[in-house]
PDB file of N, CA, C and O in Angstrom:
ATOM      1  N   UNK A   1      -2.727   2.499 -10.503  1.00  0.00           N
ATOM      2  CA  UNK A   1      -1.849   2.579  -9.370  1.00  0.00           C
ATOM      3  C   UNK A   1      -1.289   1.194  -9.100  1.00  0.00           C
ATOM      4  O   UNK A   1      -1.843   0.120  -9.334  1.00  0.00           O
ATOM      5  N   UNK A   2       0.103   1.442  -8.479  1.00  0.00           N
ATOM      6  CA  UNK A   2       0.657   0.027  -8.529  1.00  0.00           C
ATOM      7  C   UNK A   2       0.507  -0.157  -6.980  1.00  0.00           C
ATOM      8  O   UNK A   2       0.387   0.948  -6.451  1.00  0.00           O
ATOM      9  N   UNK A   3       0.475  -1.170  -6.094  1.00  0.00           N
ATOM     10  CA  UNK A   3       0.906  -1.753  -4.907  1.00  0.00           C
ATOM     11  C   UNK A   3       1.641  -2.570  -4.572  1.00  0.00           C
ATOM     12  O   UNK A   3       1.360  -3.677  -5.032  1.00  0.00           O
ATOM     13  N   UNK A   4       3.036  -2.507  -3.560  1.00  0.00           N
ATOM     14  CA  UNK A   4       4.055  -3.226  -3.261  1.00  0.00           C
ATOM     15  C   UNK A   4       4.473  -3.554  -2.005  1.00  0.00           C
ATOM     16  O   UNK A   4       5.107  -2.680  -1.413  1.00  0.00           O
ATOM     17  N   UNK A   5       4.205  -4.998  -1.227  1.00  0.00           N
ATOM     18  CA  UNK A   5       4.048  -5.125  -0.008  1.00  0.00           C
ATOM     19  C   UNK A   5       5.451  -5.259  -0.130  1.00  0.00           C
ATOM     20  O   UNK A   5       6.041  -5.629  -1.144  1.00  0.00           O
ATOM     21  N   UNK A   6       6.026  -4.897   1.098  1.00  0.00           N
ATOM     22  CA  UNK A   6       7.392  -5.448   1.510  1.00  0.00           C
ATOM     23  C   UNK A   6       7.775  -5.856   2.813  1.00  0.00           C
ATOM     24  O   UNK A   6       7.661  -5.019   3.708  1.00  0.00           O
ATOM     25  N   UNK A   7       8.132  -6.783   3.040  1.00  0.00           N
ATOM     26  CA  UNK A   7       8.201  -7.775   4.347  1.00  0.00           C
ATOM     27  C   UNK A   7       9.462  -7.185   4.999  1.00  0.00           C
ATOM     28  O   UNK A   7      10.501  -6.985   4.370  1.00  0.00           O
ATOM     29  N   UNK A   8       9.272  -6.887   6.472  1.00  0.00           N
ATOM     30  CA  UNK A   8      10.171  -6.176   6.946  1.00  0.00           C
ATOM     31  C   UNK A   8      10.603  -7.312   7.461  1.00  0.00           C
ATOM     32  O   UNK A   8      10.016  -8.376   7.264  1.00  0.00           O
ATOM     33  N   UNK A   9      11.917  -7.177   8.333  1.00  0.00           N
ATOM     34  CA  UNK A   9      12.686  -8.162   9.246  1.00  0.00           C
ATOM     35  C   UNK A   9      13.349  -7.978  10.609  1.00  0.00           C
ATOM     36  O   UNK A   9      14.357  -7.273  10.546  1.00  0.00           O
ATOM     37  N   UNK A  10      13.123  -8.311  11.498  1.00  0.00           N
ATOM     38  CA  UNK A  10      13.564  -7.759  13.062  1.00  0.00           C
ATOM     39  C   UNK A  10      12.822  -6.804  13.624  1.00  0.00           C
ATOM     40  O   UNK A  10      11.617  -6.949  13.826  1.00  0.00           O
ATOM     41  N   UNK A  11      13.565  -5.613  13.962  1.00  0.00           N
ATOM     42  CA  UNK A  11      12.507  -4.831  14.358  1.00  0.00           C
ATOM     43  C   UNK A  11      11.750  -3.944  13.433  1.00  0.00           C
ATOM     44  O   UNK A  11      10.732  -3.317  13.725  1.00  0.00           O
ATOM     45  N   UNK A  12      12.478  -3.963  12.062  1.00  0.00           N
ATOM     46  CA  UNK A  12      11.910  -3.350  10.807  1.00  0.00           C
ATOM     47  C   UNK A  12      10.114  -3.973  10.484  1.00  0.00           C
ATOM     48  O   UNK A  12       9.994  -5.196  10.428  1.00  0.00           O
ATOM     49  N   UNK A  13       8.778  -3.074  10.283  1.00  0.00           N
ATOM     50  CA  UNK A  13       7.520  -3.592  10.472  1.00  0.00           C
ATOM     51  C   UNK A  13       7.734  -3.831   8.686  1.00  0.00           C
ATOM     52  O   UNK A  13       8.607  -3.504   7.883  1.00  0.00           O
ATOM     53  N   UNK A  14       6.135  -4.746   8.581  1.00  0.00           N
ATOM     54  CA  UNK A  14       5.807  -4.367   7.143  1.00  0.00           C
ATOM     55  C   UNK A  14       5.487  -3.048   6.696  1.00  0.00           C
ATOM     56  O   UNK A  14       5.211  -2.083   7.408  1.00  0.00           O
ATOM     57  N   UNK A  15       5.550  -3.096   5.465  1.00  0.00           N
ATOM     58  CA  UNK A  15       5.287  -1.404   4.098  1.00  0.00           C
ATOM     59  C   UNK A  15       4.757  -2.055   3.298  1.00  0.00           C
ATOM     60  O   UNK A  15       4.723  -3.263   3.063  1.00  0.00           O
ATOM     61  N   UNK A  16       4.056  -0.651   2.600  1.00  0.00           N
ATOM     62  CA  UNK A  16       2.965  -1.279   1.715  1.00  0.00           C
ATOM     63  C   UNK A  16       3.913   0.338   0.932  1.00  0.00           C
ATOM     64  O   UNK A  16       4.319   1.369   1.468  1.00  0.00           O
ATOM     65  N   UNK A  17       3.951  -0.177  -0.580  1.00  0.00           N
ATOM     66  CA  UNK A  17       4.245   1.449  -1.299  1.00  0.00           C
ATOM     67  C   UNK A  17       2.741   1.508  -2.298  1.00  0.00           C
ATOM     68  O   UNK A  17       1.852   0.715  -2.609  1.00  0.00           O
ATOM     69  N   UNK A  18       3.000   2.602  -2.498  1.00  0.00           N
ATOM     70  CA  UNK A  18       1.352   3.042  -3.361  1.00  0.00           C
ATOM     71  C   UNK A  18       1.958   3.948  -4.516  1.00  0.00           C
ATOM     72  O   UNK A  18       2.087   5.146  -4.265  1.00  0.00           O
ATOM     73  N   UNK A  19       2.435   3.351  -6.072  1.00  0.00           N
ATOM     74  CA  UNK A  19       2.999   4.124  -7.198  1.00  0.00           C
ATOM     75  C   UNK A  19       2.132   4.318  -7.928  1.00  0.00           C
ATOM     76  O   UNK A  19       1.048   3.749  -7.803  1.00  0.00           O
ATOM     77  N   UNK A  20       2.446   5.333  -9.053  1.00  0.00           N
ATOM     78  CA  UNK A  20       1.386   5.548  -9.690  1.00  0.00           C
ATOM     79  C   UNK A  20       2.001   5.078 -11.264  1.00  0.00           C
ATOM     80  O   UNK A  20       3.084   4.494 -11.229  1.00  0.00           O
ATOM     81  N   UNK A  21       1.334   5.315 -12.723  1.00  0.00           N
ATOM     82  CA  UNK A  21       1.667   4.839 -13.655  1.00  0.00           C
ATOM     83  C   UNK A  21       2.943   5.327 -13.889  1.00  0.00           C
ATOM     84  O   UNK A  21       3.445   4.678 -14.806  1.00  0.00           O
ATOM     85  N   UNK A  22       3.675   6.164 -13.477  1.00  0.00           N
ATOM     86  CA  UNK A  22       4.876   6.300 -14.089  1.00  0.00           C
ATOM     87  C   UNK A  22       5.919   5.881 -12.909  1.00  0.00           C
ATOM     88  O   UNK A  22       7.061   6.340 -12.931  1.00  0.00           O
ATOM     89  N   UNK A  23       5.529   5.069 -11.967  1.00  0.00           N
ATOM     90  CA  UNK A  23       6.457   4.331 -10.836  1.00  0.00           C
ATOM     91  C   UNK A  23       6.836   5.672  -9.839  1.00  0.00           C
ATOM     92  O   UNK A  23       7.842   5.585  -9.134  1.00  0.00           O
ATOM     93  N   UNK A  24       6.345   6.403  -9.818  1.00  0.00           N
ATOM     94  CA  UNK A  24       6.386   8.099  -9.042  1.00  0.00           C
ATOM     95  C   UNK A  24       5.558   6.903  -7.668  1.00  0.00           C
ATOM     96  O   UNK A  24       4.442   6.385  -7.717  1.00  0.00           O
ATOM     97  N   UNK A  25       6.797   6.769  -6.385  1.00  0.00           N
ATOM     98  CA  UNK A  25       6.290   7.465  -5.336  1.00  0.00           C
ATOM     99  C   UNK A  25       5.158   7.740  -4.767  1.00  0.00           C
ATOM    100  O   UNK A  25       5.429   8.831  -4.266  1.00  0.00           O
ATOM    101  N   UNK A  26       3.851   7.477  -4.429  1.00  0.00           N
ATOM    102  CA  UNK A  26       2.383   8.299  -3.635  1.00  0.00           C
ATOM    103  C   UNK A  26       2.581   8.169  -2.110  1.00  0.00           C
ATOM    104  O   UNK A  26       2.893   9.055  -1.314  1.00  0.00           O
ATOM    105  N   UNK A  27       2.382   7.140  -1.933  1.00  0.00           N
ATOM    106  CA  UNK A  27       2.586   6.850  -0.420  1.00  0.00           C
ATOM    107  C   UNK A  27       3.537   5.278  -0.203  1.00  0.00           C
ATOM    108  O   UNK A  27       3.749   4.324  -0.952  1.00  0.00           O
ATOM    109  N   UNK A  28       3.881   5.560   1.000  1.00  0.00           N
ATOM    110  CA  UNK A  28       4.514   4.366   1.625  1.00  0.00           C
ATOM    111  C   UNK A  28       4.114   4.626   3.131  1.00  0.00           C
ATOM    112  O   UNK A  28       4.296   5.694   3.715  1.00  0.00           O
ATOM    113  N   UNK A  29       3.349   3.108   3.856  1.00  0.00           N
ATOM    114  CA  UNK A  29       3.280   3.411   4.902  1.00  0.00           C
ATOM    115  C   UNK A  29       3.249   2.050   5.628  1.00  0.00           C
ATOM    116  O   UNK A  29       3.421   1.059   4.919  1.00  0.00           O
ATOM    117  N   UNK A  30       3.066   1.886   6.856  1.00  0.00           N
ATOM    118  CA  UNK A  30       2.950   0.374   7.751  1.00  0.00           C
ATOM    119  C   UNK A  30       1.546  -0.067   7.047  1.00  0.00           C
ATOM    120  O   UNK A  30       0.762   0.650   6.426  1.00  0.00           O
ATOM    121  N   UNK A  31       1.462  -1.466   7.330  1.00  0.00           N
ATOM    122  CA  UNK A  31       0.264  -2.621   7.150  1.00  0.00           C
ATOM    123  C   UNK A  31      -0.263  -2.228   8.064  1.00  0.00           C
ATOM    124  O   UNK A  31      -1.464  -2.021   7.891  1.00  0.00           O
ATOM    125  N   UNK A  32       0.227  -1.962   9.285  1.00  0.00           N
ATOM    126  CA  UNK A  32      -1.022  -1.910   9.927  1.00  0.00           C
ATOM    127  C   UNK A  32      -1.551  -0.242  10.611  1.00  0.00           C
ATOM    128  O   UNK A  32      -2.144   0.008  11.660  1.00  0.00           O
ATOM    129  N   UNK A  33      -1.218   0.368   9.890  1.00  0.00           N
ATOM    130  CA  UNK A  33      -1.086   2.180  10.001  1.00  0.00           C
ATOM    131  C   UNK A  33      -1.251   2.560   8.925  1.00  0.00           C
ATOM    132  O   UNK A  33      -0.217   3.026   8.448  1.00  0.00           O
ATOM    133  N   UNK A  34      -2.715   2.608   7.803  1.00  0.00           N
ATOM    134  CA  UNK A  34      -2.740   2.871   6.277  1.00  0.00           C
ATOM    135  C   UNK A  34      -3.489   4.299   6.750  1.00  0.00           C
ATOM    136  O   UNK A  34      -2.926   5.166   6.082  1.00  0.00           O
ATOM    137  N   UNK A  35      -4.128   4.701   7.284  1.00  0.00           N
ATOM    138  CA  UNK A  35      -5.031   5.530   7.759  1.00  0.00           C
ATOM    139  C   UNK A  35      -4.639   7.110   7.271  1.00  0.00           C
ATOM    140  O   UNK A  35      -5.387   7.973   6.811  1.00  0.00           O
ATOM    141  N   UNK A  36      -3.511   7.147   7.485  1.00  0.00           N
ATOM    142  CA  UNK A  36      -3.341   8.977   7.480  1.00  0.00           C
ATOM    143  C   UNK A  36      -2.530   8.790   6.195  1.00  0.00           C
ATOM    144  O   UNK A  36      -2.779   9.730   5.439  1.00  0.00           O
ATOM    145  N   UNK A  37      -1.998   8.268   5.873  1.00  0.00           N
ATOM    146  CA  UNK A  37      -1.263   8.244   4.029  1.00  0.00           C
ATOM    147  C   UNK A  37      -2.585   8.189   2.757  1.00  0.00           C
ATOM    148  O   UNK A  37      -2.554   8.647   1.614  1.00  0.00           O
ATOM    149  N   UNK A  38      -3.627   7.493   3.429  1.00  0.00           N
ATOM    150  CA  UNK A  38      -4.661   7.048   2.053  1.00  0.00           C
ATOM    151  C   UNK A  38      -5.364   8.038   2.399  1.00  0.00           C
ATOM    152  O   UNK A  38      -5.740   8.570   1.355  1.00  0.00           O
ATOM    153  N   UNK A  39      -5.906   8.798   3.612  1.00  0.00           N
ATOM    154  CA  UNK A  39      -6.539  10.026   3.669  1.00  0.00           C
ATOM    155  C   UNK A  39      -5.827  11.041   2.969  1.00  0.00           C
ATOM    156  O   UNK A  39      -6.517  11.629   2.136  1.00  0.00           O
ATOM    157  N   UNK A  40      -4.744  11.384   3.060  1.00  0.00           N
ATOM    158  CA  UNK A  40      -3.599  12.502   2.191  1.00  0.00           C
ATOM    159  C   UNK A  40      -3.755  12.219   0.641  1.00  0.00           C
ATOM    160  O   UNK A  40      -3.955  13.124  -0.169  1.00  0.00           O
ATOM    161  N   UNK A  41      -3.634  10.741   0.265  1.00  0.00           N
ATOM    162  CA  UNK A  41      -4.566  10.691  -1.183  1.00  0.00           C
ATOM    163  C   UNK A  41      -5.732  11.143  -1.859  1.00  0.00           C
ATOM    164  O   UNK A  41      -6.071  11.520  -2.981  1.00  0.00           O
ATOM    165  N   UNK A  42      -6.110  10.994  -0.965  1.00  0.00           N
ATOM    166  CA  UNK A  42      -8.069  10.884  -1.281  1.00  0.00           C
ATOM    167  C   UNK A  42      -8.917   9.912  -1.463  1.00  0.00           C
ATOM    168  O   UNK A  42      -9.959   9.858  -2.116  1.00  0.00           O
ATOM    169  N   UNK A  43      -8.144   8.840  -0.559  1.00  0.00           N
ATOM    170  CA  UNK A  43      -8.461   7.330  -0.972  1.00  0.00           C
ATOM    171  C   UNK A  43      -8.900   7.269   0.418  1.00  0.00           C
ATOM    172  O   UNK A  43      -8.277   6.272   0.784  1.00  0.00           O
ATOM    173  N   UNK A  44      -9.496   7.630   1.348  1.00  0.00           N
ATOM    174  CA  UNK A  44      -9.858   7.541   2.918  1.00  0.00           C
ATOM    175  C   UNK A  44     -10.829   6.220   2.782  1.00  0.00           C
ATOM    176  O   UNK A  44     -10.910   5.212   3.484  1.00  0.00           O
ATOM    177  N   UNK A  45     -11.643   6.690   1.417  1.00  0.00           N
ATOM    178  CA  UNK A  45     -12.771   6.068   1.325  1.00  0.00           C
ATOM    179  C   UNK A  45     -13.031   4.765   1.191  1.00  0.00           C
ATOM    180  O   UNK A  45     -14.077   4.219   1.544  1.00  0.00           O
ATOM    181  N   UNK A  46     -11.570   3.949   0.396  1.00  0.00           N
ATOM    182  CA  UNK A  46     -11.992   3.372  -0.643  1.00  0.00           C
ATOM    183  C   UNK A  46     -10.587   2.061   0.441  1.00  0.00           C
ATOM    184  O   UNK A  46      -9.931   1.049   0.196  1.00  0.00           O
ATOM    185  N   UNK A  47     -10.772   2.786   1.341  1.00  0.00           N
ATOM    186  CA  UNK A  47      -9.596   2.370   2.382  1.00  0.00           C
ATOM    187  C   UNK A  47      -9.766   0.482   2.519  1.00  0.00           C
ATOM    188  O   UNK A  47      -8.942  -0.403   2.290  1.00  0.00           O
ATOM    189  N   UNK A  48     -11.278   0.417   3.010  1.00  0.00           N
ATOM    190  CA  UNK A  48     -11.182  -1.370   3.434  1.00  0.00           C
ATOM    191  C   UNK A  48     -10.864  -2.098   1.871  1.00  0.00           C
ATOM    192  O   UNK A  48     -10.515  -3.277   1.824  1.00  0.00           O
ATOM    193  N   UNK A  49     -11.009  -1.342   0.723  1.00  0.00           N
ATOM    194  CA  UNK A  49     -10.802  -2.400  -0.534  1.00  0.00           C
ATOM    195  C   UNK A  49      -9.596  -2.586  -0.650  1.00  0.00           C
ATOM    196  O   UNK A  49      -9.058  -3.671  -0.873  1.00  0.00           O
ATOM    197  N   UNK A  50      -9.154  -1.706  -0.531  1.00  0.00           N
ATOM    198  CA  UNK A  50      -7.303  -1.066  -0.745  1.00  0.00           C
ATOM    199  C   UNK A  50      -6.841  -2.355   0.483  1.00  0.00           C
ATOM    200  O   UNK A  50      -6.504  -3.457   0.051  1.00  0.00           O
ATOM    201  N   UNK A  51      -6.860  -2.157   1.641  1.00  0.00           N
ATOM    202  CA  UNK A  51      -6.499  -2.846   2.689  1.00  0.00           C
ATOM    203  C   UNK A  51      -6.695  -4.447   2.478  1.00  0.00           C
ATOM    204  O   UNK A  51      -5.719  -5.170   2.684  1.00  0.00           O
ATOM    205  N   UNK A  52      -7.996  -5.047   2.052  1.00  0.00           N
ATOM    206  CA  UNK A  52      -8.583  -6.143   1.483  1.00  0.00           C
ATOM    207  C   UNK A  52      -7.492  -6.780   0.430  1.00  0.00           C
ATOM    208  O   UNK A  52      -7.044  -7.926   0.488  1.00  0.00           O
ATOM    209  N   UNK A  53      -7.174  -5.796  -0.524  1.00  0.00           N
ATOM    210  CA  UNK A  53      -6.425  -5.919  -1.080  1.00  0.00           C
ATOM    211  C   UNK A  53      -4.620  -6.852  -1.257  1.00  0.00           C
ATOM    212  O   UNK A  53      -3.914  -7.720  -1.770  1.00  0.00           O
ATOM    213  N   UNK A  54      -4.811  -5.674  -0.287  1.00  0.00           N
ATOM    214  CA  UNK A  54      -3.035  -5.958   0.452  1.00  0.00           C
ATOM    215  C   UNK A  54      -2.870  -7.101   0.961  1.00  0.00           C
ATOM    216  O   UNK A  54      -1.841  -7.762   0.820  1.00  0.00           O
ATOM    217  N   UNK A  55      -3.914  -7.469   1.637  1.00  0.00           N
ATOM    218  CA  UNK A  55      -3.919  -8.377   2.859  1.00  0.00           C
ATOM    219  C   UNK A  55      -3.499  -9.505   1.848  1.00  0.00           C
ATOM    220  O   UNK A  55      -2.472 -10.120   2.136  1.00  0.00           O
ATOM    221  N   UNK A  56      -4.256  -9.896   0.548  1.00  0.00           N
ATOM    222  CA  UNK A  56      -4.143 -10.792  -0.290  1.00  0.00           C
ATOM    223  C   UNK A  56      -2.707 -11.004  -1.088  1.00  0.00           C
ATOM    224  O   UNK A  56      -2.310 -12.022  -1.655  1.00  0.00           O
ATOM    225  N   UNK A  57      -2.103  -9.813  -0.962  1.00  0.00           N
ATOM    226  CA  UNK A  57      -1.068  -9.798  -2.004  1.00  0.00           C
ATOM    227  C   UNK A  57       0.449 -10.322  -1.238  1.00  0.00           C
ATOM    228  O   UNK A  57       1.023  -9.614  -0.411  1.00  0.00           O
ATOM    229  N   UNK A  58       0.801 -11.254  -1.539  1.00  0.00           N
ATOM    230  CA  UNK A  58       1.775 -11.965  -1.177  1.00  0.00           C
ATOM    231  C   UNK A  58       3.219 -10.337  -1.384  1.00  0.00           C
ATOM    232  O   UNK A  58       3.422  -9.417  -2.175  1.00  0.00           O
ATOM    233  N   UNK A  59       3.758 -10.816  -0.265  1.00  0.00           N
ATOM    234  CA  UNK A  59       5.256 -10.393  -0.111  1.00  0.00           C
ATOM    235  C   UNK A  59       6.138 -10.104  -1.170  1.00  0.00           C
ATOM    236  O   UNK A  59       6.332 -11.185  -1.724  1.00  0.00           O
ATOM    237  N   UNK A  60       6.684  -9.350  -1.665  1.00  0.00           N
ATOM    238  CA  UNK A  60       7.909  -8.765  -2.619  1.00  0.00           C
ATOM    239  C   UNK A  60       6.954  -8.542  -4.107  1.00  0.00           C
ATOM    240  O   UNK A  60       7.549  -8.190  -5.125  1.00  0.00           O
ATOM    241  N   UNK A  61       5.674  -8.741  -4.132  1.00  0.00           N
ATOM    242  CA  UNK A  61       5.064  -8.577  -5.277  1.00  0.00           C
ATOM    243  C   UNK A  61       4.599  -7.123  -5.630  1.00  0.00           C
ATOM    244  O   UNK A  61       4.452  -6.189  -4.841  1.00  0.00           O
ATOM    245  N   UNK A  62       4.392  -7.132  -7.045  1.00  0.00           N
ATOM    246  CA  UNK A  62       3.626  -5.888  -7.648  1.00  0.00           C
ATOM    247  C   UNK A  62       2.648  -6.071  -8.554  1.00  0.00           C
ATOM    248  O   UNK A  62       2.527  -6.556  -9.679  1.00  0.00           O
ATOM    249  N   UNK A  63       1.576  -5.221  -7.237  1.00  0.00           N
ATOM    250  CA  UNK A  63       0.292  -5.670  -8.547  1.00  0.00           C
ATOM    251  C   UNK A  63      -0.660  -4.359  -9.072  1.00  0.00           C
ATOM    252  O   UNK A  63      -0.627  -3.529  -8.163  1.00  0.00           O
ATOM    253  N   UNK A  64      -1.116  -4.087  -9.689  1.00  0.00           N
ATOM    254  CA  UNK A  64      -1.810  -2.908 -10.242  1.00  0.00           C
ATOM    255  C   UNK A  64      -3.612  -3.106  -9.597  1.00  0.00           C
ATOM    256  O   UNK A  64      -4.274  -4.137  -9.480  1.00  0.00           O
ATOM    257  N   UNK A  65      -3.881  -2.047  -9.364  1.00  0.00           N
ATOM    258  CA  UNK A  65      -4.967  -1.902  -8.504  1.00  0.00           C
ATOM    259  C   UNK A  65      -5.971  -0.756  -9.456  1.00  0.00           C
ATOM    260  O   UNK A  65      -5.399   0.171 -10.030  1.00  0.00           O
ATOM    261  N   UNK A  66      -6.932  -0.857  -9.522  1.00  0.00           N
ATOM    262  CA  UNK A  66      -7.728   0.019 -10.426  1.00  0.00           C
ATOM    263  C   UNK A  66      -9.029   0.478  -9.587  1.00  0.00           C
ATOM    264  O   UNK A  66     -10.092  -0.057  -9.273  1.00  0.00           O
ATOM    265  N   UNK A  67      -8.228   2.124  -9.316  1.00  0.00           N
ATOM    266  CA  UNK A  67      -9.322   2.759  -8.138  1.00  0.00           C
ATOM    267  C   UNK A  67     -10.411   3.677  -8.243  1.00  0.00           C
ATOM    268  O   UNK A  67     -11.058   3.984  -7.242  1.00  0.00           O
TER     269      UNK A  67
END
């Protein structure tokens, strides 16, 4: 799975997108509202690594996450 923070601007918040190997779309949701998109995955669980994650990953980047 890929992860892609994107830095919002004004009143636009941050997004986090959640793709999978073929760049398909899973979720997109706020930084600070991951809760009901990673539950709809099946990732509820695995939520503070995922989040841990993000927190680390600098702005406009894409990085692959192995869940």
């Amino acid at each position: 799975m890929y992860i892609i923070k994107v830095k919002g601007i004004a009143k636009i918040p941050d997004y986090v997108q959640l793709r999978d190997d073929k760049f398909t779309l899973l979720a997109y949701f706020r930084v600070d509202r991951p809760d009901k998109s990673l539950d709809k995955l099946g990732y509820g669980d695995k939520q503070e690594y995922i989040m841990k994650f993000i927190q680390d990953l600098p702005f406009g980047q894409i990085a692959k996450i192995e869940l």
